[in-house]
Structure formats: C-alpha cells, structure tokens
VOLO-419003 format. One record per atom (N, C-alpha, C, O): residue in three letters; x, y, z. Coordinates in steps of 0.2 Angstrom, whole numbers, plus 5000, padded with zeros to 4 digits. Atoms other than C-alpha are relative to their C-alpha. Layout:
% VOLO-419003
alaXYZ...
***
This chain:
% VOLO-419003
unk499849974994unk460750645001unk500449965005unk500849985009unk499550064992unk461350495013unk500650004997unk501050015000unk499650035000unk462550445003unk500650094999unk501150095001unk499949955000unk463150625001unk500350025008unk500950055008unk499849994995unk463350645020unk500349915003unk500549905008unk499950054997unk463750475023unk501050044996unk501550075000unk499249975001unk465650545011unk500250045004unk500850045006unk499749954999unk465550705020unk500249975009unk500450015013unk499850024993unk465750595038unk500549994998unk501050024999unk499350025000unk467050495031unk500850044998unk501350035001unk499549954999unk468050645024unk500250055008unk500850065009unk499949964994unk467950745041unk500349975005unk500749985010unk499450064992unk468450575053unk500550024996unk500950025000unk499550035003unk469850575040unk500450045001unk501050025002unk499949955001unk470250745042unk500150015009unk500450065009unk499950004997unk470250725061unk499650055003unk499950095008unk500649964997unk468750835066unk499349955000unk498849954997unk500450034997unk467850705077unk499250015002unk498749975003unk500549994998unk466550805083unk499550034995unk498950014996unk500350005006unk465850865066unk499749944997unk499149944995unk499750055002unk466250705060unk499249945003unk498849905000unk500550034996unk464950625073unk499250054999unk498650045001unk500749995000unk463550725070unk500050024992unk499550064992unk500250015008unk463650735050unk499749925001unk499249904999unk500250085000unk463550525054unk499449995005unk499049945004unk500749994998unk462050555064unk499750024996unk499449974995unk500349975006unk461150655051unk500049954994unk499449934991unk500150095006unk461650485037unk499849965003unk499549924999unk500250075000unk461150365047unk499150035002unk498749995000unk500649985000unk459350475052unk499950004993unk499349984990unk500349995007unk459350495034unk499749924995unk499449914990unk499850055004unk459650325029unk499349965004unk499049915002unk500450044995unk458450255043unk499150034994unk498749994993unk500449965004unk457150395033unk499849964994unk499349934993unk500250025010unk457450335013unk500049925002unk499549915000unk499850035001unk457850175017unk499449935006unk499149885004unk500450054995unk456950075033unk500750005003unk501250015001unk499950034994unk457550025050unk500549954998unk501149975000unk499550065002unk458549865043unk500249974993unk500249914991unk499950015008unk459049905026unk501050035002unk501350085004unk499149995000unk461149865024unk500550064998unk501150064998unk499649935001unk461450055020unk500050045008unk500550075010unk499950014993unk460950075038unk500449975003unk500650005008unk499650024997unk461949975043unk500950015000unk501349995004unk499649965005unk463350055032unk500250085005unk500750095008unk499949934995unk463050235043unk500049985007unk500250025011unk499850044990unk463050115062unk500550014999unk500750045003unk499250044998unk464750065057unk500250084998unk500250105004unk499849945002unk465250245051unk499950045007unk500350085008unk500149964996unk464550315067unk500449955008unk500649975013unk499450034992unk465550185080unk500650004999unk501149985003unk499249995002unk467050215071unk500150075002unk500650095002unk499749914999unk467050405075unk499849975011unk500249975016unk499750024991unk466850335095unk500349975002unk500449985008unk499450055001unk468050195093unk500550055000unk500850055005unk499549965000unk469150335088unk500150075007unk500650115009unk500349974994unk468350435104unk500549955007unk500849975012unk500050064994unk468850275115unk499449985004unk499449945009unk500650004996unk466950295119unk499849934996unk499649934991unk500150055003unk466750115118unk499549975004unk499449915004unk500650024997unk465150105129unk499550034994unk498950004994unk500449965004unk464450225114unk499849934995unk499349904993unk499850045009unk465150115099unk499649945001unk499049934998unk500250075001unk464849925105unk499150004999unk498949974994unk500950035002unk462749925105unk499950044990unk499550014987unk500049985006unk463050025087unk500149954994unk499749944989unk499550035005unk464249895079unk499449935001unk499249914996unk500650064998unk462749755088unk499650004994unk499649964990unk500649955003unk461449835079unk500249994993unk499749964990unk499850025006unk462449835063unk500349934997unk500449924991unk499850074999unk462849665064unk499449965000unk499349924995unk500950025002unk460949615065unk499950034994unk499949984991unk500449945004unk460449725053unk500449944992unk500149914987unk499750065005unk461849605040unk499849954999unk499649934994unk500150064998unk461549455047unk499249994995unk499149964990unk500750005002unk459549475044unk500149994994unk499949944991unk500149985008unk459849555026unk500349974995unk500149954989unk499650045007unk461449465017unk500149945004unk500649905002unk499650074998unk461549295029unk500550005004unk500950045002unk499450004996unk462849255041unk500749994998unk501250025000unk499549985005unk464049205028unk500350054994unk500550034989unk499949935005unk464449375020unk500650035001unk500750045007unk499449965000unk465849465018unk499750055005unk499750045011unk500449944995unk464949615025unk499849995008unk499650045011unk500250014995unk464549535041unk500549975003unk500549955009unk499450024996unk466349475044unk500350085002unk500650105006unk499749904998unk466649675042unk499850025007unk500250035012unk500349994994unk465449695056unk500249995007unk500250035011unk499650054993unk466249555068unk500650034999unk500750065004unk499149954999unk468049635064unk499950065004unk500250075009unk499749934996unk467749795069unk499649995010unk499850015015unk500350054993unk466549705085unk500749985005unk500949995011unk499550054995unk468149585089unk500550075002unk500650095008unk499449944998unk469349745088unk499850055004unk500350075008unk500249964993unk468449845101unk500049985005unk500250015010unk499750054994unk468449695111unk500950005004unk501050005010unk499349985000unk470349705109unk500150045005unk500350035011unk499649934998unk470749875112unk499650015009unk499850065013unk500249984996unk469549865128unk500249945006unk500049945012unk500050034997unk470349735134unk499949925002unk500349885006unk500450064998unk469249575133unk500149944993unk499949934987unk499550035005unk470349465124unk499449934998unk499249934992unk500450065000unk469049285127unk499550044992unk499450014987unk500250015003unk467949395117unk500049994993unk499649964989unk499649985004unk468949455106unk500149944994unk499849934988unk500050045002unk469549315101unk499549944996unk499649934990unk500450025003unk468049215098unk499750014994unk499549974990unk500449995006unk467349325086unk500550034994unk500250064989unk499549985005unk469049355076unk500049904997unk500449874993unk500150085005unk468649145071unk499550005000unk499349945000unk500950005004unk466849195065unk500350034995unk500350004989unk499749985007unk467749305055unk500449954996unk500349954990unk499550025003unk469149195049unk499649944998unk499849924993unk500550055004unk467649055046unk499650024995unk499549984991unk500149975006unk466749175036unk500449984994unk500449944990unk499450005006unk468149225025unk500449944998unk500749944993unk499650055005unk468849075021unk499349944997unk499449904994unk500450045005unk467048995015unk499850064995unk499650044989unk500149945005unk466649165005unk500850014996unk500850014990unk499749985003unk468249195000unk500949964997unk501349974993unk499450065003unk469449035000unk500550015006unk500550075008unk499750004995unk470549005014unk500750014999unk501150005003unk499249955001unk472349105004unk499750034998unk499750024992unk500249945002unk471349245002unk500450065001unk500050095004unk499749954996unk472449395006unk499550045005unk499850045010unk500649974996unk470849485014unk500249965008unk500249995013unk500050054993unk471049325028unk500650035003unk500650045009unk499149994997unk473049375031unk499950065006unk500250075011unk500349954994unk472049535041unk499749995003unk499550055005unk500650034995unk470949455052unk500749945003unk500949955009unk499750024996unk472249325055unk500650035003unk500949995008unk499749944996unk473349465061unk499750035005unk500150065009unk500449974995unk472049515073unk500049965005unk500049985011unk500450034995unk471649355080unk500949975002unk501049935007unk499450034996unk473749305083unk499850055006unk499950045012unk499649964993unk473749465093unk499349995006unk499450015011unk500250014995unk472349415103unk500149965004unk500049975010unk499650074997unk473149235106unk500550025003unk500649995008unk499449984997unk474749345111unk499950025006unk500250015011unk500349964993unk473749445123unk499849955005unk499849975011unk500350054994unk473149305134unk500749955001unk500749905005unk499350044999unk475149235131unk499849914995unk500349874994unk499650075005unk474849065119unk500150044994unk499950074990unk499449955005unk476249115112unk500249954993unk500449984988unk500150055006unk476248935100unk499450014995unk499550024989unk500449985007unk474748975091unk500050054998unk499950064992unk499849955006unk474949135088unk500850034996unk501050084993unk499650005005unk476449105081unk500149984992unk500350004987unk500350055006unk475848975070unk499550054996unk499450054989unk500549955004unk474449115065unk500350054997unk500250084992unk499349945002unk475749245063unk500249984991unk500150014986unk499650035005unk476549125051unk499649984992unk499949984986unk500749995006unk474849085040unk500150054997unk500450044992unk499949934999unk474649265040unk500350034994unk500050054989unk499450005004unk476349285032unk499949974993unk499850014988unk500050055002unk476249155023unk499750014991unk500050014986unk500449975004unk474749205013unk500250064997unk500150064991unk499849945003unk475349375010unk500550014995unk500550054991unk499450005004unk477049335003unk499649954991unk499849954986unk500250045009unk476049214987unk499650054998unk499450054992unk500549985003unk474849344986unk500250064997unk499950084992unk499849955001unk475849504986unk500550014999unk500750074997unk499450015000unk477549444985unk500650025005unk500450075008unk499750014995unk479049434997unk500150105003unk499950135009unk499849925000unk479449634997unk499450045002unk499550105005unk500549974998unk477549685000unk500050065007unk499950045013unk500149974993unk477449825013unk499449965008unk499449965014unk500550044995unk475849715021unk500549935004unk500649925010unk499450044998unk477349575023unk500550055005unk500750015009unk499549984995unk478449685033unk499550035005unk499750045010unk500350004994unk477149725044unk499949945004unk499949945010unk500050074997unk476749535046unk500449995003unk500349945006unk499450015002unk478449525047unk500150025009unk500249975013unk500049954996unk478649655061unk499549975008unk499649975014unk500450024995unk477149585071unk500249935002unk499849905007unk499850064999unk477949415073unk500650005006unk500749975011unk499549984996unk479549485079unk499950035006unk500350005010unk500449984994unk478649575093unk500049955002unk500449945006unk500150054995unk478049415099unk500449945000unk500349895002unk499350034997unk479749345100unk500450065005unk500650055010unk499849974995unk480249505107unk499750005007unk500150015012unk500450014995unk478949495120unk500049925005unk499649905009unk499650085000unk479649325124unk500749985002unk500949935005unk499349974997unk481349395126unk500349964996unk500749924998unk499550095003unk481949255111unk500250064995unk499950064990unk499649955007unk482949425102unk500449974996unk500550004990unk499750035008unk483949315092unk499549984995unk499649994989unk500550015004unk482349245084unk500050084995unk500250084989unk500649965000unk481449425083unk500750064995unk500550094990unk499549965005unk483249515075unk499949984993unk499950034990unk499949995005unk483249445059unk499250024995unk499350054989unk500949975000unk481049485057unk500350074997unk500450094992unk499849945004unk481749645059unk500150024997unk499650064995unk499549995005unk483149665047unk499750004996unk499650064993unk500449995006unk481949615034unk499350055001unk499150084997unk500549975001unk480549705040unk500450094997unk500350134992unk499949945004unk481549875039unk500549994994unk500850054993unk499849995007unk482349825021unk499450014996unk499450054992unk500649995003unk480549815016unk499850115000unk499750154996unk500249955000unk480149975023unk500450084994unk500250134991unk499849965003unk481550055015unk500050004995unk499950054992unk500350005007unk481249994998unk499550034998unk499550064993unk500649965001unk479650054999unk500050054999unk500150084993unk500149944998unk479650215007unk500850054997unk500850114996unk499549934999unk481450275005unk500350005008unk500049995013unk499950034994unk482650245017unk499950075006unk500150055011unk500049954997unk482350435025unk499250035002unk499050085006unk500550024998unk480550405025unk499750005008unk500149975012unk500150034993unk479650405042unk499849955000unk500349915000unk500050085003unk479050255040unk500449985004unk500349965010unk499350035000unk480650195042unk500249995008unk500349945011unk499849964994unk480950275058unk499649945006unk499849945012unk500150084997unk479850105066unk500449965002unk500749935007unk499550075003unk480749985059unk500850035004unk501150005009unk499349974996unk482450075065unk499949985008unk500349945010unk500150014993unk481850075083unk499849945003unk499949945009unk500250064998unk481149905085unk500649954999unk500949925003unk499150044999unk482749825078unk500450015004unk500749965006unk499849974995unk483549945089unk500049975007unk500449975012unk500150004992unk482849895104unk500149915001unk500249885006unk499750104997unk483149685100unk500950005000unk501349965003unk499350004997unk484849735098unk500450015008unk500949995011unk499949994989unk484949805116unk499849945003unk500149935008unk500350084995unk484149635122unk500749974998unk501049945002unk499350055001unk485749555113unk500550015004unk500949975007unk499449974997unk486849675121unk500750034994unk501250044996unk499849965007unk487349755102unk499850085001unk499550114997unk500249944998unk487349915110unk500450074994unk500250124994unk499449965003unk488849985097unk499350034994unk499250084994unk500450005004unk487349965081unk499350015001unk498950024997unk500749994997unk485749985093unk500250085000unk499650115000unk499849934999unk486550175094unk499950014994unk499550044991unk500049955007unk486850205077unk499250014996unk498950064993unk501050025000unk484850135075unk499750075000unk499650114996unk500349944997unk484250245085unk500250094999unk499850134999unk499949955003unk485150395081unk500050024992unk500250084990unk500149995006unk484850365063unk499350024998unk499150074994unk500849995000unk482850365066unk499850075004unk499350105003unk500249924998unk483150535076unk499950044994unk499550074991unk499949975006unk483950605062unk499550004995unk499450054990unk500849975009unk482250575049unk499750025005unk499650085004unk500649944998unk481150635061unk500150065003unk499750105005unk500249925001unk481850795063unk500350034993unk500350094992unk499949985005unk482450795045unk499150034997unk499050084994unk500449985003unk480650785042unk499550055001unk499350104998unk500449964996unk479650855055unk500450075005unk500150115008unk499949934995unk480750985064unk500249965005unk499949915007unk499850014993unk481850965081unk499550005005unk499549955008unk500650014996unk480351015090unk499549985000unk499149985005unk500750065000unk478950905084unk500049965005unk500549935006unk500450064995unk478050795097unk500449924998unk500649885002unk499350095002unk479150625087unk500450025000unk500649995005unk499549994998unk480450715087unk500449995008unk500949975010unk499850004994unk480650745104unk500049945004unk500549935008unk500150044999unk479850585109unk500549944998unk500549895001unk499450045003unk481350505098unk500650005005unk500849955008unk499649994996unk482550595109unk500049965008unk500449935011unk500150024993unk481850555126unk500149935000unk500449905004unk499850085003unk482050365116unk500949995001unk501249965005unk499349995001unk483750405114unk500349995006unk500749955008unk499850004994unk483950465132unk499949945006unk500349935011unk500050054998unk483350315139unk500549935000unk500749895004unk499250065004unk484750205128unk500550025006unk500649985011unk499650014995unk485950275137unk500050035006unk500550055007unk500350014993unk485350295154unk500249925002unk500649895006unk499950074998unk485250125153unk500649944999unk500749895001unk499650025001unk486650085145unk500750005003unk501249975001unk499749984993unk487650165160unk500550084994unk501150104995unk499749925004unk487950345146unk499950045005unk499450075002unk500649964997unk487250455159unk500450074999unk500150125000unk499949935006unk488250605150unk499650024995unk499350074994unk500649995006unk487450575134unk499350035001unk499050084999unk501049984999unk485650555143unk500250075004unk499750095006unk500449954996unk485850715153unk500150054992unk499650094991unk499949975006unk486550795135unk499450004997unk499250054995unk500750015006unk484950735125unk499550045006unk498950065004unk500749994994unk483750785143unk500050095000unk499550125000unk500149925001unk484350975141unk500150034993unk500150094993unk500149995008unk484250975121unk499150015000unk498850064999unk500649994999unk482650925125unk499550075006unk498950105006unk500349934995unk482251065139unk499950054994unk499450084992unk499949955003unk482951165128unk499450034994unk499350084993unk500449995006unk481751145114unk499450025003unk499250085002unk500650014997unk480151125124unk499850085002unk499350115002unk500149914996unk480551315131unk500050044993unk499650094992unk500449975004unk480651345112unk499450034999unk499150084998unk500750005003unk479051305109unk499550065004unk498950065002
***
C-alpha cells in the first residue's frame, strides 16, 4: 500500500495537482511510518516526497524541518557517506538557494560534492550536478573565480562522460555563459552560447521550444556587444517557435513579444515597440 501511494504522489506532483498531491504524500509517509517504523529509509523516501510538494509550494518554512528529519533518518540508517544522504543534503542545499541563504547553501553543496566523489569517484557524471549547484551558489555571493573554475569541472566531466553534444553539456555550457554575462564580459559569454544553442538544435530540432532559450540568451549577449542587426533576427526567430507551437496568445508567447518590445525600446525602435505593445493588447482582449 505505501509504495502504491508513495507512485500515486509522485504522479499527481508531476501532473501539477499540488494539493492532492500533498495529502496522497501525507497518507505514504503515515503509512510508511505505520509498516515500517519511525526511522526506516522508506520514511525517509515519503519526507523527501512530501517537501518537494512545498518546495514546489514555496512553503519552505513547511519543507526545511521535513528535508532535516529525512536527513537524520539516512544518516542514522545507511552512514554519512551514502549516496542517499547526498540526495537528502542537495535538496536541503537547494532550498537554502532558492530562499536566499547562499553561506548555507553553499556549505552543504561540499558535503554533497565530498560524499559523491568518495562513493562514486570524483568524474562521476552524477558530481557534474551538484557541481552545478554549488558554482551557482559561488556566483550568487559574486566569487566569480571559483565558480568559474567549478562551472568548468562541471563541464568538464560531462563532456568525457556523455560527449561534447550532450544536452546536460549545453546546459553547463549555458550556465557558464551567464556568469560571464552577469559580469558584462559578452565577448567571453557569446561563443558559450553559439554552442549551447547548436546543442540544443541538434537535439531538439531547430523549431523545438527548447531552442527558444538558447535563442534569447544569445540574443540578449549580442545586444551587450551592440550586434543589434542578428540580436533581432534571434529574437524574432524564438517568437516565431513559440507561437508556431503554442499559439499567438499563449502566456510564452506573449511573454516572447513584450521580450521583443523591450529590444527595440531600447534600441531607440519605439515604432516597432508600440507595433508589438498593440499586437499584444490586441491578443490579451482576445483572450
């Protein structure tokens, strides 16, 4: 029966019915606390399932004593050194993150990255996502040196492990580029880009949404350069998939446009921008 409700939470968060979602993962973890005891690692199994539906809440006064609790509950049963307890501390550190509290954040994305490289070898690909976490925490507090260097590990690992084309590589790829663009060094952060959206279009298809990231992020280091003539065609190429895909009136879509309007706004269009500002009215009144 637990493991039974413990699927039908995971299906329901997946499916975006939160509130279901949260009290199916109440009922697995009563259930599991039931067949199992108080501090047995399937418990600890239905905590993390149940702070991930208020992580997805933002209710992270809910989450953090859950994810604690799930974290003891490892530690006690498989040791400190365990995959399963770097799971624990990631999704711990990543709350930390998202709420803010970089010091802690940080600290405990190098529990994790000390775990995993004594359980699982220090080029592990599994490490290339923690060490993703823990640049962007180094970024967020501005040492902008090591998480460049961690960025570049990262990378590093990924590219021997999954090969240069890997879509997890154009993400790494992507998040490096940012902390050159966040930096303002767009000559660096352009060529990141380029490869990151060839990655993606190999992948996906160059009319893929997907794509429509990698378009706009290039887009916007070529406006840092002052390559405004190819930052436009960008941008107006990444309109064109998200309403190829989704529809003129979709939420990205429109969201794409006001992107658009902003361009040339600032690019001194302000014909264009009032042209795209009453496409946009226009649609909204569709709706």
């Amino acid at each position: 029966m637990w493991d039974d409700l413990n699927k039908r939470t995971i299906e329901l968060f997946n499916a975006g019915n939160y509130e279901e979602a949260l009290a199916t993962a109440k009922e697995a973890l009563n259930q599991a606390e039931k067949e199992f005891g108080a501090d047995d690692p399937r418990v600890a199994r239905s905590l993390n399932n149940l702070a991930e539906i208020y992580r997805a809440k933002a209710d992270y006064a809910s989450a953090e004593p859950i994810w604690n609790r799930a974290l003891e509950i490892r530690i006690k049963a498989l040791g400190r050194n365990h995959p399963d307890v770097a799971m624990s501390m990631n999704n711990l550190a990543g709350a930390y993150f998202e709420q803010g509290k970089f010091p802690e954040a940080e600290k405990m994305f190098k529990s994790v990255i000390d775990i995993m490289e004594k359980t699982l070898g220090k080029d592990h690909q599994d490490i290339a996502i923690a060490l993703n976490n823990m640049a962007a925490a180094y970024r967020a507090v501005g040492k902008f040196p090591i998480a460049k260097a961690t960025y570049d590990r990262a990378i590093a690992i990924l590219e021997k492990a999954k090969g240069p084309d890997d879509p997890e590589v154009g993400s790494a790829l992507n998040n490096l580029a940012g902390l050159y663009e966040s930096q303002k060094r767009f000559a660096d952060a352009e060529p990141l880009y380029r490869r990151s959206l060839a990655i993606a279009e190999k992948t996906f298809g160059p009319f893929h949404p997907h794509v429509t990231s990698s378009l706009n992020n290039l887009a916007g280091v070529l406006v840092g350069l002052g390559n405004y003539a190819e930052a436009e065609e960008l941008f107006i190429r990444a309109q064109s998939i998200l309403e190829k895909n989704f529809g003129a009136s979709h939420p990205y879509a429109l969201l794409g446009l006001e992107n658009l309007a902003e361009f040339y706004n600032g690019t001194g269009k302000a014909g264009e921008a009032k042209n795209i500002q009453e496409k946009i009215a226009l649609l909204k009144r569709g709706n």
